[in-house]
C-alpha positions as CSV (number, residue, x, y, z in Angstrom):
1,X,103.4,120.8,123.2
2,X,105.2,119.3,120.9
3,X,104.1,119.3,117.0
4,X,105.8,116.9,114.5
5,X,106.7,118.4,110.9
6,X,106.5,116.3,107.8
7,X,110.4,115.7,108.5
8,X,110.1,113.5,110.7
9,X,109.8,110.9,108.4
10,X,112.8,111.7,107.0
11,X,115.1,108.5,107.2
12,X,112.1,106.2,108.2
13,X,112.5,102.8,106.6
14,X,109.2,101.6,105.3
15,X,108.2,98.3,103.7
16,X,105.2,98.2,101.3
17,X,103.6,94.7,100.5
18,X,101.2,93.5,98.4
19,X,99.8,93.5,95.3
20,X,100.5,96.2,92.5
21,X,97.7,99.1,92.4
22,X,96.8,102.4,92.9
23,X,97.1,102.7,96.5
24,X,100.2,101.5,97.1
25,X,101.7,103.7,94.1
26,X,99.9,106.6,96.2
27,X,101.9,105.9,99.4
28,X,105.1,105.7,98.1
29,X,104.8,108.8,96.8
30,X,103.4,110.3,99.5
31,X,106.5,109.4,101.7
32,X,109.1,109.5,98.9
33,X,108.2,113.3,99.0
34,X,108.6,113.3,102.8
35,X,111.6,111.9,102.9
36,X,111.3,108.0,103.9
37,X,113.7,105.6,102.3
38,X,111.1,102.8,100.6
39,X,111.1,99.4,99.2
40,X,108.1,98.1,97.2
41,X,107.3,94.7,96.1
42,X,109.5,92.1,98.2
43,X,108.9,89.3,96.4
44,X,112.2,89.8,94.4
45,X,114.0,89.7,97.8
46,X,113.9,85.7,98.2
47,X,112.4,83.6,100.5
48,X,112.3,86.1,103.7
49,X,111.2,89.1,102.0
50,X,110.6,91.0,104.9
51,X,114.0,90.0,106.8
52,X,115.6,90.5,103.2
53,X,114.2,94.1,103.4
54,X,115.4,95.1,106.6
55,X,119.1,94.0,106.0
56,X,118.7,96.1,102.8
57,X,117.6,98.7,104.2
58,X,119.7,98.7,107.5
59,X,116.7,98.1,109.5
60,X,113.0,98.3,109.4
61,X,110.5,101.4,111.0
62,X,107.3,100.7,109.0
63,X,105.6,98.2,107.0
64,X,102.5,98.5,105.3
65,X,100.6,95.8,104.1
66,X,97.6,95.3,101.6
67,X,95.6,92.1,101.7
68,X,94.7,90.3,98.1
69,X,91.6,90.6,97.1
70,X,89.4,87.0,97.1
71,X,87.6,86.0,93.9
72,X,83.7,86.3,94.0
73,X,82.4,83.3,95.1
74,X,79.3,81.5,96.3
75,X,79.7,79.7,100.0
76,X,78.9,76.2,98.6
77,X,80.3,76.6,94.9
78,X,82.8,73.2,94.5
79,X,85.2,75.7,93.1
80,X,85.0,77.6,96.2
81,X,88.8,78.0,97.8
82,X,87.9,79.6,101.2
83,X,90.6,77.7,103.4
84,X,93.4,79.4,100.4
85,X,92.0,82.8,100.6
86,X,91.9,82.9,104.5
87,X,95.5,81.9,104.0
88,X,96.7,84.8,101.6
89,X,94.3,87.4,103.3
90,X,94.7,86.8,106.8
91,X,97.5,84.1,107.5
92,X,99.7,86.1,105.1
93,X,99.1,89.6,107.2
94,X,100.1,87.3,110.0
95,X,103.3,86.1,108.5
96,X,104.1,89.7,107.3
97,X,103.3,91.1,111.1
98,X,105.6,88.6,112.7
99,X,108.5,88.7,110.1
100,X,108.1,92.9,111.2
101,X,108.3,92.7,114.2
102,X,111.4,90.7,114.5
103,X,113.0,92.8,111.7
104,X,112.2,96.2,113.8
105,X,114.8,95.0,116.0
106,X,117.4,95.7,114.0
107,X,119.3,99.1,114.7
108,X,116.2,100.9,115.8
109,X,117.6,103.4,118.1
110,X,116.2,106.4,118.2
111,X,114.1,106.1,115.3
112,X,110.8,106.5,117.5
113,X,108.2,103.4,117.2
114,X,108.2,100.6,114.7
115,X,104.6,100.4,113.3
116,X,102.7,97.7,111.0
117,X,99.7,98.8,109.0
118,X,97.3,96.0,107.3
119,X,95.2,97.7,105.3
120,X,92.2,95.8,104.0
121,X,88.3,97.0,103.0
122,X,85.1,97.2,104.8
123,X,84.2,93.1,104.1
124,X,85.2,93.6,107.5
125,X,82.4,95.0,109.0
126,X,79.7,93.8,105.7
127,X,78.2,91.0,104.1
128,X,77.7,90.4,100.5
129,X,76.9,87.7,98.2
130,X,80.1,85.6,97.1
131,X,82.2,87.3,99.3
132,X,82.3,84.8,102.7
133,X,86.1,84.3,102.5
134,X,86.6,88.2,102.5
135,X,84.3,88.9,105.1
136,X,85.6,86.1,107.7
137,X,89.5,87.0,106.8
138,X,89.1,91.1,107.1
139,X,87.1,90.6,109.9
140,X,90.1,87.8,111.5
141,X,92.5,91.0,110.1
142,X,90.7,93.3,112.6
143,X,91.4,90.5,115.6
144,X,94.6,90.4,114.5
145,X,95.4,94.2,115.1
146,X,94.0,94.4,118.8
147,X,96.1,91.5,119.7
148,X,99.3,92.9,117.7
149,X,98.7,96.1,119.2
150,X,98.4,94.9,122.9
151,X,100.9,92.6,122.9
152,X,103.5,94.3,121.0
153,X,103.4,97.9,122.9
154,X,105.7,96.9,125.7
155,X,108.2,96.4,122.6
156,X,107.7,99.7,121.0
157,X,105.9,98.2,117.6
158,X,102.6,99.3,117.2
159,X,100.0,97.8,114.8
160,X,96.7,99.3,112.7
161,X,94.7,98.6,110.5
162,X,92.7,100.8,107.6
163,X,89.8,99.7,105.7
164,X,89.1,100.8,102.4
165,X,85.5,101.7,100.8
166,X,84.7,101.0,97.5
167,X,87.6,102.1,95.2
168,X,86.8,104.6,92.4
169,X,88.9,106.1,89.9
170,X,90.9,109.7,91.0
171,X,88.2,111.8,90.9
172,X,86.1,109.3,93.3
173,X,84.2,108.0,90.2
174,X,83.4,104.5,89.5
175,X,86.2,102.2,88.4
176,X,86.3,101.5,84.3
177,X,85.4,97.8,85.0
178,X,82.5,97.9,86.7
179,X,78.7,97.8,85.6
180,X,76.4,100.8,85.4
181,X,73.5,99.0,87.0
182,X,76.4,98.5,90.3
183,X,77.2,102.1,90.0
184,X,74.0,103.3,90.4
185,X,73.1,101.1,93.7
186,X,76.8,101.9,95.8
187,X,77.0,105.7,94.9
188,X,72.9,105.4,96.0
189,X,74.3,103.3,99.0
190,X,76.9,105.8,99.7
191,X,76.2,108.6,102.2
192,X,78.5,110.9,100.2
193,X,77.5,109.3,96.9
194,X,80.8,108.4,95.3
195,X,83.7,106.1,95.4
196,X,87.0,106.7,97.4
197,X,90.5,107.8,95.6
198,X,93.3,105.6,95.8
199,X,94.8,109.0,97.7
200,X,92.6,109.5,99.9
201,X,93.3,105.5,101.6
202,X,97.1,106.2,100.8
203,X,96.6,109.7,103.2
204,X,95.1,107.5,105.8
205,X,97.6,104.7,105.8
206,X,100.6,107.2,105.6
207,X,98.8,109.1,109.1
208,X,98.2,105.5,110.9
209,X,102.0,104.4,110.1
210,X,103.4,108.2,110.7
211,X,104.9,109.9,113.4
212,X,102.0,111.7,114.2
213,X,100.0,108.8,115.4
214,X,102.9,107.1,118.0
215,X,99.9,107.2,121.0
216,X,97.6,105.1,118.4
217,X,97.7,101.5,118.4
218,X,95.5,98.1,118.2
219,X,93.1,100.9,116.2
220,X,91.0,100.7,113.1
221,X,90.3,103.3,110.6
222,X,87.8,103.1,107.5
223,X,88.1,105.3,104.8
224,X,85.1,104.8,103.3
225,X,82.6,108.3,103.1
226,X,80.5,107.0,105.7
227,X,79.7,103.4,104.1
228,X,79.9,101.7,107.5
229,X,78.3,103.9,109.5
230,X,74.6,103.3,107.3
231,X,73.5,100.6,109.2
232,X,70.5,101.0,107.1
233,X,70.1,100.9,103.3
234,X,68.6,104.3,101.5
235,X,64.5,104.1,101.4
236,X,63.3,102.3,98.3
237,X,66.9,100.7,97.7
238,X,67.1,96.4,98.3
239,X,70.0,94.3,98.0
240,X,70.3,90.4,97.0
């Protein structure tokens, strides 16, 4: 048996893309401390952020990607921009998958598997009000990964995805911009009756895209106390 130590991500060239937040700051931490050479926030890289990464940092062994969130929005408002929100959300984790995998080519010997991580939230797997675009671009994301994964094995890339539950502050309590009445009815709707820490996602994204997980590919994980798993909602408790 052989058990992998926290060094092995020591020299690991990881990618982090998306939006500034919580999470994101939690995962470069996480594998600062472990020893993972990092860039954050691509964009000032130029046109091929990705491919600009990779030549800066000699190569590329993981990139993690968080989708934008879509603005609230009812299915038939005129201000409605589904077709631009499937394109950041899923389109863009589809640009950023295939710019990764050509730059895991570069100078990857003996630095183990390449792995992508698109990390999105449970809109995946749920339907709420205003939120069709989120729904049908997490749920594409999901699609996404089992093709990735399949099709990229024989190439030593592997490909994830995690799924956030509703995001709370660092003690799992509600966010400061949020309305009581809400609070009430997901902490209700929750089986473990509070919201998830921006640590607790970064710990699963840094276990999907980390050595310890080479065997796990094409593969889901929700972080979200059990919110997916109620497929029913608590007695006495009704939803728009």
């Amino acid at each position: 048996m052989v058990i992998r130590s926290a060094g092995a991500w020591s020299g690991r060239r990881l990618l982090l893309v998306g939006p500034e937040g919580p999470v994101l700051q939690a995962v470069q931490q996480r594998v600062s401390v472990l020893g993972a050479r990092l860039l954050h926030r691509p964009e000032t890289l130029g046109g091929d952020p990705v491919g600009s990464a990779a030549v800066a940092l000699g190569g590329l062994d993981v990139v993690v990607r968080w989708a934008p969130s879509a603005r609230p929005m009812p299915v038939a408002s005129p201000d409605h921009d589904f077709a631009g929100d499937i394109d950041r959300m899923l389109v863009g984790a589809h640009r950023v998958a295939v710019a990764a995998t050509r730059a895991m080519g570069i100078d990857r010997a003996g630095r183990g598997t390449g792995s992508i991580v698109l990390v999105g939230s449970i809109d995946a797997t749920h339907a709420y009000p205003g939120r069709s675009a989120a729904s049908t671009a997490m749920a594409g994301m999901l699609g996404l990964v089992r093709s990735l994964g399949v099709e990229l094995a024989s190439q030593g890339v592997r490909a994830n995805a995690v799924l956030a539950g509703p995001m709370g502050d660092d003690a799992g309590g509600p966010p400061p911009d949020i309305e009581p009445s809400l609070v009430e009815r997901m902490t209700v709707r929750s089986p473990v009756h509070r919201f998830v820490t921006a640590d607790e996602v970064a710990a699963a994204i840094c276990f999907v895209a980390g050595p310890t997980s080479d065997f796990m590919t094409g593969q889901t994980l929700s972080v979200d106390g059990g919110w997916s798993a109620l497929n029913q909602a608590p007695q006495g408790m009704r939803f728009p």
